[in-house]
C-alpha positions in Angstrom: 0.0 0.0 0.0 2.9 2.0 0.8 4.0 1.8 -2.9 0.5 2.8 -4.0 0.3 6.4 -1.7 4.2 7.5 -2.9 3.3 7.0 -6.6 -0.1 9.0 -6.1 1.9 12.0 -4.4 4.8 11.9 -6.8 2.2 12.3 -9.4 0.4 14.9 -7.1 -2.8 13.3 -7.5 -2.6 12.0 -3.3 -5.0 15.3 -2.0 -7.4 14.4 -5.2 -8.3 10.7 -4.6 -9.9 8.5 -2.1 -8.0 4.8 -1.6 -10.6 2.0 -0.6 -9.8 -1.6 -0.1 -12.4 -3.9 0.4 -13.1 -7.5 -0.1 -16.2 -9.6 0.1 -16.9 -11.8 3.2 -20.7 -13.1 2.2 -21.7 -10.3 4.7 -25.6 -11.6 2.1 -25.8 -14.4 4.2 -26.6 -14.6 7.9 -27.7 -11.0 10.3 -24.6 -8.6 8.7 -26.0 -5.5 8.5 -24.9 -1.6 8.8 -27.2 0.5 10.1 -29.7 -1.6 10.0 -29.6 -2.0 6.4 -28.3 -4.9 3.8 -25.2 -2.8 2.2 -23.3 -4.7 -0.5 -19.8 -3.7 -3.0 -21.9 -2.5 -5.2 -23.6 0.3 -3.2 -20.0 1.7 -2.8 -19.8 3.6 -6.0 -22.9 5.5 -5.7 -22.3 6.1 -2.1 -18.7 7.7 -2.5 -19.7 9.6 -6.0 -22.4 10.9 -3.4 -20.0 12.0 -1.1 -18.1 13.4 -3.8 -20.8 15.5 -5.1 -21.0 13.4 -8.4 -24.0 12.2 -9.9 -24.6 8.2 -9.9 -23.7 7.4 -13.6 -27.2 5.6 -14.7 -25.2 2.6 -16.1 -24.3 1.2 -12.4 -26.2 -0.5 -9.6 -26.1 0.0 -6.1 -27.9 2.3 -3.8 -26.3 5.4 -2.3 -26.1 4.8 1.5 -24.7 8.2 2.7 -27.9 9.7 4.2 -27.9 6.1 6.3 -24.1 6.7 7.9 -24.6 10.5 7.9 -27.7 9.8 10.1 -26.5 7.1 11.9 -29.2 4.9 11.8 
C-alpha cells in the first residue's frame, strides 16, 4: 500500500483521490448489517460519487447509503 500512496503523491494526485480496499466476506448471508440495512460492494460507487458531489452514472447498480451513515441509523 505503501507503494501505491508515494506513486499518487509523486504524481500529485494523493490530495485528489480516495483509496478503498475492500473484499467480500458473504456479509448476504446470515444478520450482517450496517445501520440496519443490507449494504453490498456494489452500493459503494454511488455512495462515495455521493460524497463526492457526483451524480450516480445511470449505467451502475447500487444504492447510495450516505444519508444512512450521515444519520447514523
Amino acid at each position: 500500500m505503501i507503494e501505491l500512496v508515494i506513486s499518487f503523491k509523486y504524481l500529485k494526485l494523493y490530495d485528489n483521490i480516495i483509496i478503498v480496499f475492500t473484499s467480500d466476506n458473504g456479509l448476504a448471508i446470515g444478520s450482517h448489517w450496517v445501520l440496519g440495512k443490507q449494504f453490498f460492494l456494489y452500493d459503494i460507487c454511488p455512495t462515495f460519487a455521493d460524497l463526492c458531489q457526483l451524480r450516480k452514472p445511470k449505467n451502475i447498480d447500487g444504492e447510495n447509503f450516505y444519508f444512512f451513515i450521515k444519520r447514523g441509523k
